[in-house]
C-alpha positions in Angstrom: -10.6 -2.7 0.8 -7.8 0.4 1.1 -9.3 3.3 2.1 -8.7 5.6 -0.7 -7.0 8.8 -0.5 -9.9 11.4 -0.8 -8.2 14.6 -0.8 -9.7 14.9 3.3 -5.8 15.6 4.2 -6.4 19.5 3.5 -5.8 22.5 5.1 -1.9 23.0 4.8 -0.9 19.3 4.6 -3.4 18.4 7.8 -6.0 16.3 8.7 -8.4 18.7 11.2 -10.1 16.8 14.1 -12.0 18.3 16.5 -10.6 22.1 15.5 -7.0 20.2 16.3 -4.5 20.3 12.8 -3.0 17.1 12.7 0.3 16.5 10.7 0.5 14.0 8.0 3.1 12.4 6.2 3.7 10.8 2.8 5.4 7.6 2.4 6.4 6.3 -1.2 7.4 2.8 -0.7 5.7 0.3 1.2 8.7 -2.2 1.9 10.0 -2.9 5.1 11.3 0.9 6.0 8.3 2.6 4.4 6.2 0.0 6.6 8.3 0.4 9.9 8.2 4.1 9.3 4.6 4.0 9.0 3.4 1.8 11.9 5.7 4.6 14.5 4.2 7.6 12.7 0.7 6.2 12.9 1.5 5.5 16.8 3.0 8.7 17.5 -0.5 10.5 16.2 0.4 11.5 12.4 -1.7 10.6 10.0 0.2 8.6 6.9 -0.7 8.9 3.1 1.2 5.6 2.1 2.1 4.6 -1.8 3.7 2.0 -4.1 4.4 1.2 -7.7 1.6 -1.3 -7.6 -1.6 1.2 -6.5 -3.6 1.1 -3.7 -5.4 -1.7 -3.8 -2.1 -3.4 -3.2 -2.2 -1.8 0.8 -5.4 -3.1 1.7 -4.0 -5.3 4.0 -1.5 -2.4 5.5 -4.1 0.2 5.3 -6.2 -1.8 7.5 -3.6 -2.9 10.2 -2.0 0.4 10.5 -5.8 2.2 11.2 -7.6 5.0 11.1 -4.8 7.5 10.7 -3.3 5.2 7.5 -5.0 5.6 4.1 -3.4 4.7 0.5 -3.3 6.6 -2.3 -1.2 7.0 -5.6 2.4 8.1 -5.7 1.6 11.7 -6.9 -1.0 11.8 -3.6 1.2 10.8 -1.3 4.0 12.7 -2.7 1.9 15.7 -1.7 0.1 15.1 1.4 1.4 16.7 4.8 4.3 18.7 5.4 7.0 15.8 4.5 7.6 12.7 2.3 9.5 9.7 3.3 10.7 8.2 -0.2 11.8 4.8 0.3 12.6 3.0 -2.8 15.1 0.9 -5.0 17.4 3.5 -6.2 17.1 1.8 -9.3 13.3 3.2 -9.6 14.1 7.0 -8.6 14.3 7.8 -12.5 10.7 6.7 -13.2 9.5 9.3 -10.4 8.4 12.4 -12.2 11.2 14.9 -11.8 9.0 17.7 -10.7 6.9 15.3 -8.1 8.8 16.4 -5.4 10.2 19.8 -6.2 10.3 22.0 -2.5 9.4 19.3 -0.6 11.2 18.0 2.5 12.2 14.6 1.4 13.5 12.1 3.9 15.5 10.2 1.4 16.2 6.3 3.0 18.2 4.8 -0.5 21.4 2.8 -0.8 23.2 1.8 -3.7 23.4 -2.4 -3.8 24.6 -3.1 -7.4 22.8 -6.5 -7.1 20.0 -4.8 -7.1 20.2 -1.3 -8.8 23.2 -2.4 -11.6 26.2 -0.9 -11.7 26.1 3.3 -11.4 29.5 4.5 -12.9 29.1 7.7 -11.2 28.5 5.9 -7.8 31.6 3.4 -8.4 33.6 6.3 -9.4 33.0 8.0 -6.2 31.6 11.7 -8.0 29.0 11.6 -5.8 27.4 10.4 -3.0 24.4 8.2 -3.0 21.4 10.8 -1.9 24.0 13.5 -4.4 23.1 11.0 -7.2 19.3 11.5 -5.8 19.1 15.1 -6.1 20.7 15.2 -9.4 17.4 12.7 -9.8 15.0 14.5 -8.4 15.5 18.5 -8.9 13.9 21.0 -6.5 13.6 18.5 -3.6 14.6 19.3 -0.2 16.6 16.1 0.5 17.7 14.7 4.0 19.5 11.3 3.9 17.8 9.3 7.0 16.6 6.0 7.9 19.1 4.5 5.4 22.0 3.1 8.3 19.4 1.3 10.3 18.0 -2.1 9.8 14.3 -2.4 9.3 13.1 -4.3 12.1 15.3 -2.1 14.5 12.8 0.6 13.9 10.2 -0.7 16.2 12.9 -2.2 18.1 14.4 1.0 19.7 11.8 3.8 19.4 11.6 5.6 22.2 9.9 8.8 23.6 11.8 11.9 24.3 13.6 11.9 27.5 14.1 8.1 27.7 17.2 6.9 29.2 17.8 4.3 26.6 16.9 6.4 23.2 18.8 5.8 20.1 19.4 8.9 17.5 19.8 8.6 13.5 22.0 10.1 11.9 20.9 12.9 9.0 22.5 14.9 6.1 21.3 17.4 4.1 22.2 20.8 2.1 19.3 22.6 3.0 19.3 23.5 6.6 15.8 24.1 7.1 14.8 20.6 5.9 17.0 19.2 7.8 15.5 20.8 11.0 12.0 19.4 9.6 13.3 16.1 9.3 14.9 16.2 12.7 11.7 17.3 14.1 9.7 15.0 12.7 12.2 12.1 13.7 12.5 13.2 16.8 8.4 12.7 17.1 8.7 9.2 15.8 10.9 8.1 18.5 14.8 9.2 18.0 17.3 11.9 18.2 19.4 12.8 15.7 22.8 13.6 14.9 23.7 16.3 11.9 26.2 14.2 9.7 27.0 17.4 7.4 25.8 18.2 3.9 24.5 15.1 1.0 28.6 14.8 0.4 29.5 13.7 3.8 26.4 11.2 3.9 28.8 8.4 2.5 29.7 8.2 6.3 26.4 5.9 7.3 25.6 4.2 3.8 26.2 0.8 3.3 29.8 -1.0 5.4 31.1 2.4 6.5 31.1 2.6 10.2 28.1 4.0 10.9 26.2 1.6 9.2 23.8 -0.8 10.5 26.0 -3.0 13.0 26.3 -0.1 15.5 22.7 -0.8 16.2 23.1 -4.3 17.1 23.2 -5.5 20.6 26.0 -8.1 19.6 27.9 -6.3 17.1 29.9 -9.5 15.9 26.5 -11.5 14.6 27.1 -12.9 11.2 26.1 -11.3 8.5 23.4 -14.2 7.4 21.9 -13.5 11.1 21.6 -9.8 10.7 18.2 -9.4 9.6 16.6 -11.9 12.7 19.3 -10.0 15.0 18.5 -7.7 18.2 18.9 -4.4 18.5 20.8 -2.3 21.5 20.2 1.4 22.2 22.5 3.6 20.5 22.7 6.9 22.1 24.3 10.1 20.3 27.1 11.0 21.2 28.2 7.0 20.4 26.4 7.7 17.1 28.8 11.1 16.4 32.2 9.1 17.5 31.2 6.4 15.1 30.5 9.2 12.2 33.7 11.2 12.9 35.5 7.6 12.7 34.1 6.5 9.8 35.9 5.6 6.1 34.8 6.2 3.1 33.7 2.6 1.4 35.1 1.8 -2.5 31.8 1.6 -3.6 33.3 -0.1 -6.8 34.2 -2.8 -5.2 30.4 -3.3 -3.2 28.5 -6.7 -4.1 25.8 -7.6 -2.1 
């Protein structure tokens, strides 16, 4: 059985052990980035309030593998647990979370727009806005910061690394509110990678999906077919790579994306 979100997580958004406030975040989405998110926050001492569209019940198996510091909960509870969310869902789903839900929250926002999946977005293929732009307009009052959206799942794990190793990888972030974007470095940071400030929500088209900041830059043989990317392995990215491959990067026609 999950173990249930019991409203323990108090305190201003921590868990308290032994007199010692420990941070928590809330993850909505348990697919492969929510998960890979997870099992680094849970290993890097946070305590994670994990949700999906199918209840709690549905993490049982997560829950228990990720341990102690994991518990599942409903979308609403882990929308407000700890000092940050992670929302990583379809983009296609963002209109059924209640627009208020996240409303002054730091929001690490991981979406992409893939028309196979989400349908077409006229405002998207026309370019008037930006993926996490779109988002906001989606979800007023939250603090987003585009993250974790350039990187392939099971490079995560893959190149985590602590602070002041040799071979550490950074992210790339955008946001509009400074603060939360210092939050989300922070708490990135913690999880295992630096980070690079890629501008406001309108320059975030720079690392979505086949610009050139996008998910090959991470692998260690950059010319793997696409049908091998997703078994491929990783190579550490450091960041000033990172920034060269943001400053050089060119804006995608999104109209014309298919996969």
């Amino acid at each position: 059985m999950a173990h249930a979100f019991t409203g323990v997580w108090a305190r201003g958004g921590h868990n308290v052990e032994g007199g010692i406030a420990m941070p928590t975040l809330g993850i909505i989405g348990s697919g492969n980035i929510g998960t890979a998110v997870a099992r680094l926050a849970v290993a890097a001492d946070i305590n994670v309030v994990i949700a999906n569209s199918r209840g709690p019940q549905s993490l049982a198996g997560l829950v228990e593998e990720l341990g102690p510091r994991a518990v599942a909960g409903s979308v609403e509870q882990a929308a407000r647990a700890g000092e940050a969310t992670l929302l990583s869902i379809p983009l296609a789903a963002y209109g059924s979370v209640p627009a208020d839900l996240l409303r002054g929250r730091t929001v690490l926002d991981t979406g992409n727009y893939f028309p196979s999946r989400d349908g077409r977005i006229a405002e998207l293929d026309a370019e008037k806005a930006t993926t996490t732009e779109l988002a906001q307009q989606l979800l007023p009052g939250a603090l987003l910061v585009k993250a974790f959206n350039n990187i392939l799942a099971h490079h995560i794990p893959q190149l985590a690394r602590p602070a002041g190793a040799t071979d550490r990888s950074a992210l790339p972030i955008a946001g509009d509110d400074l603060g939360a974007k210092a939050r989300a470095a922070q708490l990135i940071e913690r999880l295992g990678f630096d980070t690079v400030d890629a501008g406001a929500l309108a320059e975030s088209w720079r690392f979505e999906p086949e610009s050139g900041a996008y998910t090959q830059i991470y692998l260690a043989d950059p010319d793997v077919p696409v049908e091998r990317m997703l078994q491929a392995a990783a190579a550490p990215l450091p960041a000033d790579k990172l920034r060269a491959a943001l400053e050089a990067s060119q804006r995608v026609k999104v109209s014309e994306r298919v996969f």
